[in-house]
mmCIF file of the N, C-alpha and C atoms, coordinates in Angstrom:
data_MODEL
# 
_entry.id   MODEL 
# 
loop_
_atom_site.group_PDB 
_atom_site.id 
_atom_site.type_symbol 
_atom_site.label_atom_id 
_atom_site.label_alt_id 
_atom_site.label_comp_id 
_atom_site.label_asym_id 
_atom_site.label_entity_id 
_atom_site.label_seq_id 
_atom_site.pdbx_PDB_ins_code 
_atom_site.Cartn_x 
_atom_site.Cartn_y 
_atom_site.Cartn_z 
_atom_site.occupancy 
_atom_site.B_iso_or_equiv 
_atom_site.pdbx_formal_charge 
_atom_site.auth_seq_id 
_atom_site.auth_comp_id 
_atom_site.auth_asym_id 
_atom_site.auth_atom_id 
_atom_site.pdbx_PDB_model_num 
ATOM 1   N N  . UNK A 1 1  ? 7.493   -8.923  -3.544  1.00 0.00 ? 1  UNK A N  1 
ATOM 2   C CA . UNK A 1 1  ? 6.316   -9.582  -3.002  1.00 0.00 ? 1  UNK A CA 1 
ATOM 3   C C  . UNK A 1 1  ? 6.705   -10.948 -2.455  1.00 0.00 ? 1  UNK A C  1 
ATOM 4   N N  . UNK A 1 2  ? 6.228   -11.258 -0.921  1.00 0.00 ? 2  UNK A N  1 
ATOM 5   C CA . UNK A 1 2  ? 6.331   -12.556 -0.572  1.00 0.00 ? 2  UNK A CA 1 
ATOM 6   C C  . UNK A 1 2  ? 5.480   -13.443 -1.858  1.00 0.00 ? 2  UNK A C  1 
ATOM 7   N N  . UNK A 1 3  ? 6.471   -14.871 -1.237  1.00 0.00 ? 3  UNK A N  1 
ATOM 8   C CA . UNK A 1 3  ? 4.915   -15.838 -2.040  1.00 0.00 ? 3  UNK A CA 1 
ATOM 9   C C  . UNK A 1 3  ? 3.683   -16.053 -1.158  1.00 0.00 ? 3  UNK A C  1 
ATOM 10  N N  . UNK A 1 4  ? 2.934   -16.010 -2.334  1.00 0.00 ? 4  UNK A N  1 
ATOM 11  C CA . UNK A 1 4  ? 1.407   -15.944 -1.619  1.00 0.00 ? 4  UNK A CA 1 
ATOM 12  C C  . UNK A 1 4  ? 0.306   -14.808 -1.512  1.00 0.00 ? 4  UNK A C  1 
ATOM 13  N N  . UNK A 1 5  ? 1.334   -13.960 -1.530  1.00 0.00 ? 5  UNK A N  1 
ATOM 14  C CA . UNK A 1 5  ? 0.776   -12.521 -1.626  1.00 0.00 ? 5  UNK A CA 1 
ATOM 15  C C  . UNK A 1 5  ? 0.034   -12.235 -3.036  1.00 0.00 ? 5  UNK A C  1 
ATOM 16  N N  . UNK A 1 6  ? -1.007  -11.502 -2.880  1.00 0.00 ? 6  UNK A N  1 
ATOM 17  C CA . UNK A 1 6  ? -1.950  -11.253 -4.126  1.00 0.00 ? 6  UNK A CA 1 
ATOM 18  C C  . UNK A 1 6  ? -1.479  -9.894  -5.020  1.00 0.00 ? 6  UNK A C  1 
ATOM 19  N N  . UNK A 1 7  ? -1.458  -10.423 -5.820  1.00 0.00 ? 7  UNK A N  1 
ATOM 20  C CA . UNK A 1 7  ? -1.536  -8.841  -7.194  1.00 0.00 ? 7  UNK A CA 1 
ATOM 21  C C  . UNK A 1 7  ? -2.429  -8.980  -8.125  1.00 0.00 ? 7  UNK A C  1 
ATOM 22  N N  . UNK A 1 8  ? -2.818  -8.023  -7.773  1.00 0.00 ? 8  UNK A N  1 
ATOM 23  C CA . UNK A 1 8  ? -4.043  -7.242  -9.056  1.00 0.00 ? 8  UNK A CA 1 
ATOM 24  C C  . UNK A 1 8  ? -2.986  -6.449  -10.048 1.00 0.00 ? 8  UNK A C  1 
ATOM 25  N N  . UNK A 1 9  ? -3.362  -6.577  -11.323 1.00 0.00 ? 9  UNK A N  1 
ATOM 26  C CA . UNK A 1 9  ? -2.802  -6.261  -12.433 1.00 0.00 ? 9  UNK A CA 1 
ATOM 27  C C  . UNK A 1 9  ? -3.618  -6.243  -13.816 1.00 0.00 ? 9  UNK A C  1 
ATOM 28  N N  . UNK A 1 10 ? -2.911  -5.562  -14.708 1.00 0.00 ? 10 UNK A N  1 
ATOM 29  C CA . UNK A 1 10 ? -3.844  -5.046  -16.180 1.00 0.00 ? 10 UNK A CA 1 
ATOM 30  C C  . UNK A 1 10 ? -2.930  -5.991  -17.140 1.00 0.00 ? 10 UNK A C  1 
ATOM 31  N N  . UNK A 1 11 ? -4.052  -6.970  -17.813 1.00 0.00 ? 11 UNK A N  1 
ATOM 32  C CA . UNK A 1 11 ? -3.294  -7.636  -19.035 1.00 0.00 ? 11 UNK A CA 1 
ATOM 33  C C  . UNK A 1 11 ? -3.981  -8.226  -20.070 1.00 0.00 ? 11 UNK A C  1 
ATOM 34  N N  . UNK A 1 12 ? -3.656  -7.625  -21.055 1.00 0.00 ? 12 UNK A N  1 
ATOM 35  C CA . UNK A 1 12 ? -5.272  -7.997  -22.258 1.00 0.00 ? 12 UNK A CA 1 
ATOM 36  C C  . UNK A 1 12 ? -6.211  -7.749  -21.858 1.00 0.00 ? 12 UNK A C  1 
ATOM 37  N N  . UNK A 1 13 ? -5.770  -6.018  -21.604 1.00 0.00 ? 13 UNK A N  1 
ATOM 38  C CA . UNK A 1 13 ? -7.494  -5.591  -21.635 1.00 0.00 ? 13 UNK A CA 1 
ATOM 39  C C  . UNK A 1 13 ? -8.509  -5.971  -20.294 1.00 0.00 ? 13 UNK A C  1 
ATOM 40  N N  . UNK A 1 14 ? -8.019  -6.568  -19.746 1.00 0.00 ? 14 UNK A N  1 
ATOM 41  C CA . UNK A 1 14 ? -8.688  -7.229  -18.057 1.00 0.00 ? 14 UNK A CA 1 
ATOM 42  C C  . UNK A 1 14 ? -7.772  -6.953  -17.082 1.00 0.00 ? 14 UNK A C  1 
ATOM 43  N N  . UNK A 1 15 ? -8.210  -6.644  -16.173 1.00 0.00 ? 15 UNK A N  1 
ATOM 44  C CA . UNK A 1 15 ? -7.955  -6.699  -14.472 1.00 0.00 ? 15 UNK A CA 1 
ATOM 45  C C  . UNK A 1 15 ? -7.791  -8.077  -14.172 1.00 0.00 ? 15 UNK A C  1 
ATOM 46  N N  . UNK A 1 16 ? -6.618  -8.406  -13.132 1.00 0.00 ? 16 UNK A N  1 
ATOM 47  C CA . UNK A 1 16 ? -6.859  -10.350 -13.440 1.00 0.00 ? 16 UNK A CA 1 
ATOM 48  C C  . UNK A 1 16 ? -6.077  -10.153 -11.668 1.00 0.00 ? 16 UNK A C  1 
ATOM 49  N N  . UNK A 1 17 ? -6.290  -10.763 -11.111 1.00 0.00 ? 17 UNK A N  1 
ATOM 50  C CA . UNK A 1 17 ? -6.013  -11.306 -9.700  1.00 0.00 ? 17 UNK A CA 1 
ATOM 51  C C  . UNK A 1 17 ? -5.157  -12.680 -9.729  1.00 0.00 ? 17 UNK A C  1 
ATOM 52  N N  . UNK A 1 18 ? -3.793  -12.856 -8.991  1.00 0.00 ? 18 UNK A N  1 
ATOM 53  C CA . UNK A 1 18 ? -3.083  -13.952 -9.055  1.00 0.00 ? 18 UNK A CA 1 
ATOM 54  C C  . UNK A 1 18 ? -2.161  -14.266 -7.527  1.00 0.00 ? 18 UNK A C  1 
ATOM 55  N N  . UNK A 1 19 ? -2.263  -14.941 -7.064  1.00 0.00 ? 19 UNK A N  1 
ATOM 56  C CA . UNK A 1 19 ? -1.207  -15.337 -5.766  1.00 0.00 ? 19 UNK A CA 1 
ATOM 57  C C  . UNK A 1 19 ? 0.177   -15.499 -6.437  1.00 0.00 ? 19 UNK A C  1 
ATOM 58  N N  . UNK A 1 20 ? 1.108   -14.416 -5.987  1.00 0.00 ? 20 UNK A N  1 
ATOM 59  C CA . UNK A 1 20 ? 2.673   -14.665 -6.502  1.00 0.00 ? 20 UNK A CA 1 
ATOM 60  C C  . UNK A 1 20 ? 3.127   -16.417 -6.266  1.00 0.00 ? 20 UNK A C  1 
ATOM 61  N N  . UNK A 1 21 ? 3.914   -15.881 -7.469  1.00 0.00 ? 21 UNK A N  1 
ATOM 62  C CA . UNK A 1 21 ? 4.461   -17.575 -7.676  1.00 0.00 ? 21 UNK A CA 1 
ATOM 63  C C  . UNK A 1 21 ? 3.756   -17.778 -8.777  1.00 0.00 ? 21 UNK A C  1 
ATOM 64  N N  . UNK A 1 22 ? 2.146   -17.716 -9.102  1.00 0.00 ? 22 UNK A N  1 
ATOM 65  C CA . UNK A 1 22 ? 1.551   -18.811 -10.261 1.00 0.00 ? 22 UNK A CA 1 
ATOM 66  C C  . UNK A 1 22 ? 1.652   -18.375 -11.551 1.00 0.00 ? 22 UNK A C  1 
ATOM 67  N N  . UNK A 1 23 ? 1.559   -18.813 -12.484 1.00 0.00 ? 23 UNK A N  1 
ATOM 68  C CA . UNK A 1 23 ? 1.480   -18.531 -13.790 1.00 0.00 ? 23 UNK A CA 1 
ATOM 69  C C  . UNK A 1 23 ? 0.240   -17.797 -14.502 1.00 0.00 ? 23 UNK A C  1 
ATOM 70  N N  . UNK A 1 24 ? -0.644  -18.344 -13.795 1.00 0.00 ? 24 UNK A N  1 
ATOM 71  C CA . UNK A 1 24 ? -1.806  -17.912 -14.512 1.00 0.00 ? 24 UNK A CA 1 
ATOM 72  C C  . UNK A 1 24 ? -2.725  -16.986 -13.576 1.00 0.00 ? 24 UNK A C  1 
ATOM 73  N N  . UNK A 1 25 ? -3.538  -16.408 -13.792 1.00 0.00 ? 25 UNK A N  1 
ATOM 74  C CA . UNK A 1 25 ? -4.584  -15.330 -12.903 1.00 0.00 ? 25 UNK A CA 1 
ATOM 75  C C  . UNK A 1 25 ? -5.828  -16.479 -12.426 1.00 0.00 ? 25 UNK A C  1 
ATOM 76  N N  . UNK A 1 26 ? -5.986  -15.988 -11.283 1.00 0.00 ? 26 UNK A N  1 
ATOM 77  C CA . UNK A 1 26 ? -6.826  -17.024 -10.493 1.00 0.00 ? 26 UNK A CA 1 
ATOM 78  C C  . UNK A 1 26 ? -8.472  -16.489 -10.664 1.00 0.00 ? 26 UNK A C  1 
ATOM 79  N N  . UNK A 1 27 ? -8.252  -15.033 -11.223 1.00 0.00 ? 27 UNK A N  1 
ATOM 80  C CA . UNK A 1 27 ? -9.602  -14.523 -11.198 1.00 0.00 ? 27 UNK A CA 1 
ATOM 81  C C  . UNK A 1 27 ? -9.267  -13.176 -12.914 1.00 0.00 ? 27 UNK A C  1 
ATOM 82  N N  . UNK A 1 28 ? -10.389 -13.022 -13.757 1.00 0.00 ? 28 UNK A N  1 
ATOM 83  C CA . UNK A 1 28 ? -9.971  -12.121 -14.690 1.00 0.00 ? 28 UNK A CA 1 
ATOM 84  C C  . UNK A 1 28 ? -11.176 -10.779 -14.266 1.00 0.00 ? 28 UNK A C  1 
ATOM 85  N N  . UNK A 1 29 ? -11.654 -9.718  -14.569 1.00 0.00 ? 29 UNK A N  1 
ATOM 86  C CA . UNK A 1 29 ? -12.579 -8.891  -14.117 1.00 0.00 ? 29 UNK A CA 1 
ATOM 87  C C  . UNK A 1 29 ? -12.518 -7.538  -15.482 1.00 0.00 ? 29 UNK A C  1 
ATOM 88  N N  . UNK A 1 30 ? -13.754 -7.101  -15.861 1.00 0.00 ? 30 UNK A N  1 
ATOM 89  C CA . UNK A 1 30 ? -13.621 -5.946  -16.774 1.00 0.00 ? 30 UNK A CA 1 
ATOM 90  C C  . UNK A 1 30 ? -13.420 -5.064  -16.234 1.00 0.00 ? 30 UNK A C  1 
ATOM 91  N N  . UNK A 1 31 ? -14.104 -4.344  -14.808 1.00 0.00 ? 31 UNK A N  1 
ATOM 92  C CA . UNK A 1 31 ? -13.617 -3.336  -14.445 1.00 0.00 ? 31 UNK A CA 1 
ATOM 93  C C  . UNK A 1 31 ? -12.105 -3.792  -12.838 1.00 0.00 ? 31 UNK A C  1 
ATOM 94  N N  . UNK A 1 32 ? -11.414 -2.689  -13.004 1.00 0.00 ? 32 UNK A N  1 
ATOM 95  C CA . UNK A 1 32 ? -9.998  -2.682  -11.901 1.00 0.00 ? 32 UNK A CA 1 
ATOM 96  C C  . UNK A 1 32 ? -11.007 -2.617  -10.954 1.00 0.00 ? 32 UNK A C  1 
ATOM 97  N N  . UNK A 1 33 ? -12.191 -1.921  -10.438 1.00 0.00 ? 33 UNK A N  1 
ATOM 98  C CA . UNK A 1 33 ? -12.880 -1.440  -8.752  1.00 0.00 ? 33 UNK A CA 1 
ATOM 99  C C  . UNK A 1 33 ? -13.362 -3.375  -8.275  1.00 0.00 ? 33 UNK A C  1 
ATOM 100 N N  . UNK A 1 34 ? -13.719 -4.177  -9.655  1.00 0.00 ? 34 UNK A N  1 
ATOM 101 C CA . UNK A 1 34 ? -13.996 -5.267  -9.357  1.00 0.00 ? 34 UNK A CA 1 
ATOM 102 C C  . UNK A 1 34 ? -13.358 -5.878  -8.873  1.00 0.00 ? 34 UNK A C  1 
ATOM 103 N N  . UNK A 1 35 ? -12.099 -6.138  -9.587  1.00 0.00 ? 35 UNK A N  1 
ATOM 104 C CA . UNK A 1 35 ? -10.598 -6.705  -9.591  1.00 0.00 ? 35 UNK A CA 1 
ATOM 105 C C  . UNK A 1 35 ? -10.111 -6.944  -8.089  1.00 0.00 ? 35 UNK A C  1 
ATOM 106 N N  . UNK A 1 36 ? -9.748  -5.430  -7.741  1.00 0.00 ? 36 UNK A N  1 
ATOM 107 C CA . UNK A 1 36 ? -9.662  -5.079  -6.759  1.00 0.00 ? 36 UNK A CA 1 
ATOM 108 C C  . UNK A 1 36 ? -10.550 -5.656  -5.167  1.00 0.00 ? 36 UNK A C  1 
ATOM 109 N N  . UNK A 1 37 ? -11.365 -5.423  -5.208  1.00 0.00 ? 37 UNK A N  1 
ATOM 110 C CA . UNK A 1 37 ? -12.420 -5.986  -4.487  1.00 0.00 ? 37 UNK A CA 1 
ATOM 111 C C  . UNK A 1 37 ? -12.140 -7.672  -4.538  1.00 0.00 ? 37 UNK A C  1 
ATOM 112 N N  . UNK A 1 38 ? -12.072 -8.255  -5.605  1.00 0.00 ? 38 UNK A N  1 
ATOM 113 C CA . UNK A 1 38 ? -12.130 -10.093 -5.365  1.00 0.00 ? 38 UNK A CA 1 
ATOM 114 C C  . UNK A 1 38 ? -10.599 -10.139 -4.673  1.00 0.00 ? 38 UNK A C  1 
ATOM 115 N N  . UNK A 1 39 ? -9.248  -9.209  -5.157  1.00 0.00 ? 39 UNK A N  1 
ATOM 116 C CA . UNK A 1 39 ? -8.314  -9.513  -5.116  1.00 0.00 ? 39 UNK A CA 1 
ATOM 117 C C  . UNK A 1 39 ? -8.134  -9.258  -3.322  1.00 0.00 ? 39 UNK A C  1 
ATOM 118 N N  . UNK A 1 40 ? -8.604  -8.193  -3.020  1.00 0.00 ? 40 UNK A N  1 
ATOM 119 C CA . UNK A 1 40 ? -8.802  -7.666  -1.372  1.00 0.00 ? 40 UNK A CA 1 
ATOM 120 C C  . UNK A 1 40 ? -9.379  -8.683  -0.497  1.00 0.00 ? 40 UNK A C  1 
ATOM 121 N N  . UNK A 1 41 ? -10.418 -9.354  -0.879  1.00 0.00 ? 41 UNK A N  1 
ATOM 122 C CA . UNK A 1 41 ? -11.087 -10.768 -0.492  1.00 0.00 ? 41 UNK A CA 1 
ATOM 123 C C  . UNK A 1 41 ? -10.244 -11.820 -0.237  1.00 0.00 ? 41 UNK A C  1 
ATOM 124 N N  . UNK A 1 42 ? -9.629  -12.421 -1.144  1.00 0.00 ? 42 UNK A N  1 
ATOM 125 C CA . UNK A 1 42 ? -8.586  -13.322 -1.738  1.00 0.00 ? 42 UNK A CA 1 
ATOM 126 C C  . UNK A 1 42 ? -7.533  -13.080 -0.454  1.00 0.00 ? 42 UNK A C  1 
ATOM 127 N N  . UNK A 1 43 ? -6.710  -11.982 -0.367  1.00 0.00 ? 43 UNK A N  1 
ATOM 128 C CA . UNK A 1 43 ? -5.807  -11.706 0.258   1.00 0.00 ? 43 UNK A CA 1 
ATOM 129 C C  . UNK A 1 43 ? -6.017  -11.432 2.010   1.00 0.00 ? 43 UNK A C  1 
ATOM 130 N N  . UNK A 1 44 ? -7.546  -11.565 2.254   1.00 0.00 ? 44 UNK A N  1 
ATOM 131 C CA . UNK A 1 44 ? -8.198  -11.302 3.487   1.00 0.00 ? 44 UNK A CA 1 
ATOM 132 C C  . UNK A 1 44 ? -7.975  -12.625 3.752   1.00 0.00 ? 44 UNK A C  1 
ATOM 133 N N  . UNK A 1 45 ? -8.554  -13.762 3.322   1.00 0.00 ? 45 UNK A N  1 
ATOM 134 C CA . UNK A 1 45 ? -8.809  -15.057 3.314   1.00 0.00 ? 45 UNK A CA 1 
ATOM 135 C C  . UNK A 1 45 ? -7.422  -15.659 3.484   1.00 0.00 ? 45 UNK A C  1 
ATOM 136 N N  . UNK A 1 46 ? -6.775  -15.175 2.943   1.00 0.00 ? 46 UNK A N  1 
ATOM 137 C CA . UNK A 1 46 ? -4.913  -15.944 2.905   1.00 0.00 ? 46 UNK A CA 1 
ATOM 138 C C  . UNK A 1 46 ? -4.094  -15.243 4.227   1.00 0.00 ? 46 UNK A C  1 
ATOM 139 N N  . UNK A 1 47 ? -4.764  -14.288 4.375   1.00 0.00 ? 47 UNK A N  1 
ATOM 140 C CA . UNK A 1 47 ? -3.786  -13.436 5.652   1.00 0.00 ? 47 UNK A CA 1 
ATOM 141 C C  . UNK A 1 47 ? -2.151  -12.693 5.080   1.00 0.00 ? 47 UNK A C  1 
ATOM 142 N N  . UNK A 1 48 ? -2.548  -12.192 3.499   1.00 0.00 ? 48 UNK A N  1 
ATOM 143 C CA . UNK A 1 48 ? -1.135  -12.153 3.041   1.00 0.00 ? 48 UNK A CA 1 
ATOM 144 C C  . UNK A 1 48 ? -1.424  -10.570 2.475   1.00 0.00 ? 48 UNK A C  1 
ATOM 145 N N  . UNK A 1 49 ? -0.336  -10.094 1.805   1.00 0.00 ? 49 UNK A N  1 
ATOM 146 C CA . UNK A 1 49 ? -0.440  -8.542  1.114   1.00 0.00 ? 49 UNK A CA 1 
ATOM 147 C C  . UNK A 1 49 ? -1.145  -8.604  -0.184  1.00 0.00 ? 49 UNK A C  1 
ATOM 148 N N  . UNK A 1 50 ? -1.792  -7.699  0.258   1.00 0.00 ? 50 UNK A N  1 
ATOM 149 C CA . UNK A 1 50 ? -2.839  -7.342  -1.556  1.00 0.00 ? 50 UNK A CA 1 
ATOM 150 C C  . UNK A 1 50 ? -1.902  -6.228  -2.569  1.00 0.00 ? 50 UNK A C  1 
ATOM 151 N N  . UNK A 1 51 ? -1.158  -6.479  -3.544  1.00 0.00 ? 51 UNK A N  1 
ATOM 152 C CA . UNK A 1 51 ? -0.536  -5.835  -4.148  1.00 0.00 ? 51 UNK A CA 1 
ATOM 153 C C  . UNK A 1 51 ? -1.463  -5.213  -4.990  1.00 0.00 ? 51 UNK A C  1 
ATOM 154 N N  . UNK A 1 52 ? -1.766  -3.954  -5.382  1.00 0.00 ? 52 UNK A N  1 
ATOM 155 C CA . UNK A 1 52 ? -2.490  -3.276  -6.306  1.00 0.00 ? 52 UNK A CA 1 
ATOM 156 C C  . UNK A 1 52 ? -1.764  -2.681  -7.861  1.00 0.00 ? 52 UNK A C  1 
ATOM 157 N N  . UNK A 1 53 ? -1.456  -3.010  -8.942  1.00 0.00 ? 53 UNK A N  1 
ATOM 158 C CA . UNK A 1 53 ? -0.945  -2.067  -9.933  1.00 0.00 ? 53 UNK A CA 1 
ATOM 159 C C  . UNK A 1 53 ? -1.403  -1.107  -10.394 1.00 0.00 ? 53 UNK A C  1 
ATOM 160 N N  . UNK A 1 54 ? -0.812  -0.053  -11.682 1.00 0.00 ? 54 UNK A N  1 
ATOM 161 C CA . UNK A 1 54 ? -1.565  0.555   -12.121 1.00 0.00 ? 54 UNK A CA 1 
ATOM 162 C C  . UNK A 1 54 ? -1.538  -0.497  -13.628 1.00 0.00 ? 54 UNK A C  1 
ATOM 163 N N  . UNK A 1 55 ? -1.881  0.474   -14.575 1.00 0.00 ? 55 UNK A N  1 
ATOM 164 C CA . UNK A 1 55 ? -2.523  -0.119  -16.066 1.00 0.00 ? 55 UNK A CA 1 
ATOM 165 C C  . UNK A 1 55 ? -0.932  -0.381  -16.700 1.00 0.00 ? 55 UNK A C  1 
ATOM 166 N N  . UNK A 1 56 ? 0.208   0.514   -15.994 1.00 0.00 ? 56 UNK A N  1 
ATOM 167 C CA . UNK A 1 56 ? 1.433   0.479   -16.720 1.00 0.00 ? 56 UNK A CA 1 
ATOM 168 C C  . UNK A 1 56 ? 2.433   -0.645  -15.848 1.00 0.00 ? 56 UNK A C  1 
ATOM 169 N N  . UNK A 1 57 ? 1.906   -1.035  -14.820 1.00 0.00 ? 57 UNK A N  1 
ATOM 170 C CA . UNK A 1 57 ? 2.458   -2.151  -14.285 1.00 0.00 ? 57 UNK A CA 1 
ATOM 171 C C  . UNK A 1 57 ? 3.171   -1.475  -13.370 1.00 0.00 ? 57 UNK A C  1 
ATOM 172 N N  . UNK A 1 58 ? 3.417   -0.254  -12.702 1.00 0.00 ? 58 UNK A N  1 
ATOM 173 C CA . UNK A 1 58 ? 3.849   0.322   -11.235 1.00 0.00 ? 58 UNK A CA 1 
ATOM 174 C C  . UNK A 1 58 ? 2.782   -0.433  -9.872  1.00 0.00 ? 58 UNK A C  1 
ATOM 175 N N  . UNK A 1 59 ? 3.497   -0.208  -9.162  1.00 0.00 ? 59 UNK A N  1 
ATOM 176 C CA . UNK A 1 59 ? 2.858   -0.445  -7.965  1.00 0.00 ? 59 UNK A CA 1 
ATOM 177 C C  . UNK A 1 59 ? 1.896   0.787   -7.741  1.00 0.00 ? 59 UNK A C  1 
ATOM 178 N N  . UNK A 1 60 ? 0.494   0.519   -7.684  1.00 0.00 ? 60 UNK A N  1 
ATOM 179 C CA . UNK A 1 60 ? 0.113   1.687   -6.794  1.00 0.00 ? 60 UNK A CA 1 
ATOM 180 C C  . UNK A 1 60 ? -0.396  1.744   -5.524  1.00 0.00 ? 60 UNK A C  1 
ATOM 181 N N  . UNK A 1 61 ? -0.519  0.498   -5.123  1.00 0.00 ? 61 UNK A N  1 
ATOM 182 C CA . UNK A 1 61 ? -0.989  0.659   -3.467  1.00 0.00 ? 61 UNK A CA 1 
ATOM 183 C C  . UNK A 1 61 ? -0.580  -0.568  -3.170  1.00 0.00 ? 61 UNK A C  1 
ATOM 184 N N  . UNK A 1 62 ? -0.478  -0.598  -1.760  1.00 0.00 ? 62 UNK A N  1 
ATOM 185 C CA . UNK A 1 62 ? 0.139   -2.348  -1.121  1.00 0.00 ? 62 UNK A CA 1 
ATOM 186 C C  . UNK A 1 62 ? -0.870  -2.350  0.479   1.00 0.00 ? 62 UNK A C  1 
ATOM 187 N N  . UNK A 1 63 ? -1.919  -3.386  0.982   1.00 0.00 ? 63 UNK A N  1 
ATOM 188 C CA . UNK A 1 63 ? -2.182  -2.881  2.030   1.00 0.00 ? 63 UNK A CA 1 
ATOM 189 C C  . UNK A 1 63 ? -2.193  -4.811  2.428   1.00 0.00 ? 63 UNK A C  1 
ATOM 190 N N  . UNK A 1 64 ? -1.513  -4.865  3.667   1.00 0.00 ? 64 UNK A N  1 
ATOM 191 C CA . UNK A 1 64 ? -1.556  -6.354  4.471   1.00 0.00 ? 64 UNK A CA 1 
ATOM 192 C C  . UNK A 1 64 ? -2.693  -6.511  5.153   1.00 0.00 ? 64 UNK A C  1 
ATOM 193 N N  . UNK A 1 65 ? -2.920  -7.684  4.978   1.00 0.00 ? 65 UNK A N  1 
ATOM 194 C CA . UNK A 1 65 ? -3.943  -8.756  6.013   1.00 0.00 ? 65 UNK A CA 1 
ATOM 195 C C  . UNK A 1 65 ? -3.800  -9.715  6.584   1.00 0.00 ? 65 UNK A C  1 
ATOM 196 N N  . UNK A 1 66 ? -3.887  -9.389  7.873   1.00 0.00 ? 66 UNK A N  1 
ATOM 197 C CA . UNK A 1 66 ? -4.682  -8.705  8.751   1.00 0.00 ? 66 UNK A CA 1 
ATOM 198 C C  . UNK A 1 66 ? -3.334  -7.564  9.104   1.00 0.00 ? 66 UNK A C  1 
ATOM 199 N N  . UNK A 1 67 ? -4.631  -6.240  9.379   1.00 0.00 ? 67 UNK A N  1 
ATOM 200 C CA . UNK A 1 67 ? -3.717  -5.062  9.250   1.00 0.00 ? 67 UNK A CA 1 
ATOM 201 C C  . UNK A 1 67 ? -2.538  -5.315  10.635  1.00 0.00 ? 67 UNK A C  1 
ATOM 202 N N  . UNK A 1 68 ? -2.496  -5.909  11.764  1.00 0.00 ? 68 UNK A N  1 
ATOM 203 C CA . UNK A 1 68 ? -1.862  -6.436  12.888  1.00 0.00 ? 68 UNK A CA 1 
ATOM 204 C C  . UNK A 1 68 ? -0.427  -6.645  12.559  1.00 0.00 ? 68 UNK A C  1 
ATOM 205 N N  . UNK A 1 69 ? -0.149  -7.530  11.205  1.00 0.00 ? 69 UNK A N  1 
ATOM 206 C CA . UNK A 1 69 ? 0.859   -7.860  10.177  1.00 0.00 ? 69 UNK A CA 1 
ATOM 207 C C  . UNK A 1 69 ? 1.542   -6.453  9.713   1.00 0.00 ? 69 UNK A C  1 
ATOM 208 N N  . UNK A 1 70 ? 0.866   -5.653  9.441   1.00 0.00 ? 70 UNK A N  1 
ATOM 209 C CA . UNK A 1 70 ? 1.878   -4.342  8.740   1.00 0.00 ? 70 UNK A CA 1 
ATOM 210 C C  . UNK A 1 70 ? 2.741   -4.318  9.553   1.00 0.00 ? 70 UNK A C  1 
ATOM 211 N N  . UNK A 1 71 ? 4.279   -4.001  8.960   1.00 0.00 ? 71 UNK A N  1 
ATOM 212 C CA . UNK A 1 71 ? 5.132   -3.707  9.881   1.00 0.00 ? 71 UNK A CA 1 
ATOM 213 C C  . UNK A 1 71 ? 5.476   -1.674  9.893   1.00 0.00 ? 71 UNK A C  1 
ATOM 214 N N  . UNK A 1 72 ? 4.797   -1.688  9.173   1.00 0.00 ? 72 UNK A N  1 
ATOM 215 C CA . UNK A 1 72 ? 4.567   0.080   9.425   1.00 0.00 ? 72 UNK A CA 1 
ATOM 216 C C  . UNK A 1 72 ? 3.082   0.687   10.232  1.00 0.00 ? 72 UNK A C  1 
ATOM 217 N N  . UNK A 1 73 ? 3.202   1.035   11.207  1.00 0.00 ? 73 UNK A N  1 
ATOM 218 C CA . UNK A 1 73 ? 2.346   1.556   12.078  1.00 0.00 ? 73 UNK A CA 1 
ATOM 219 C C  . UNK A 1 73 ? 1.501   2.941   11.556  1.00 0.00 ? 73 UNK A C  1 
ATOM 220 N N  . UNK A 1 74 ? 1.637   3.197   10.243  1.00 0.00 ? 74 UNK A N  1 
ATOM 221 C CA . UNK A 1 74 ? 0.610   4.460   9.857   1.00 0.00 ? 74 UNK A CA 1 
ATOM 222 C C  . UNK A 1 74 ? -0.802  4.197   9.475   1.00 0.00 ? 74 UNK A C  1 
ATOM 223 N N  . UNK A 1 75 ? -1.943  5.135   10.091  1.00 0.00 ? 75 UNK A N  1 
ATOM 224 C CA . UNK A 1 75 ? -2.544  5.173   9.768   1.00 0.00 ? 75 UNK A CA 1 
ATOM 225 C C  . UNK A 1 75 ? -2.743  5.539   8.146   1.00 0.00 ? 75 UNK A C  1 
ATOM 226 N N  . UNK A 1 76 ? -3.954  4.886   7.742   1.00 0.00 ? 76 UNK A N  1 
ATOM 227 C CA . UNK A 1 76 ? -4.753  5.387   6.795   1.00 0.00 ? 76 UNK A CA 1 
ATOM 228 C C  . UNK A 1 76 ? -4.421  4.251   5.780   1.00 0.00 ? 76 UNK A C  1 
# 
């Protein structure tokens, strides 16, 4: 992950949103659909990649903003 770029992640039980680099979560959430959503916001607003995890700490989705930025041309 560049710096700056957002990850959503599972830790104590919460969904927590953080810009790489910081120490601490910038946002905490009970449900991941929430998480997700502030963290997608967050990363709209910065113009950077929204990293998504799962609960075991894999990557499960990565999508850039503004989509113009992807350097992979696939839909969906």
């Amino acid at each position: 992950m560049a710096k700056g770029d957002i990850e959503t992640y599972h830790e104590d039980g919460q969904w927590k949103n953080r810009p790489e680099g910081n120490q601490r979560a910038s946002t905490a959430h009970d449900a991941k659909a929430e998480a997700e959503a502030a963290g997608r916001q967050m990363a709209i607003e910065r113009d950077v990649e929204h990293v998504i995890k799962k609960k075991d700490g894999t990557i499960g989705e990565k999508n850039t903003y503004p989509r113009s930025r992807d350097p992979r041309q696939i839909k969906g």
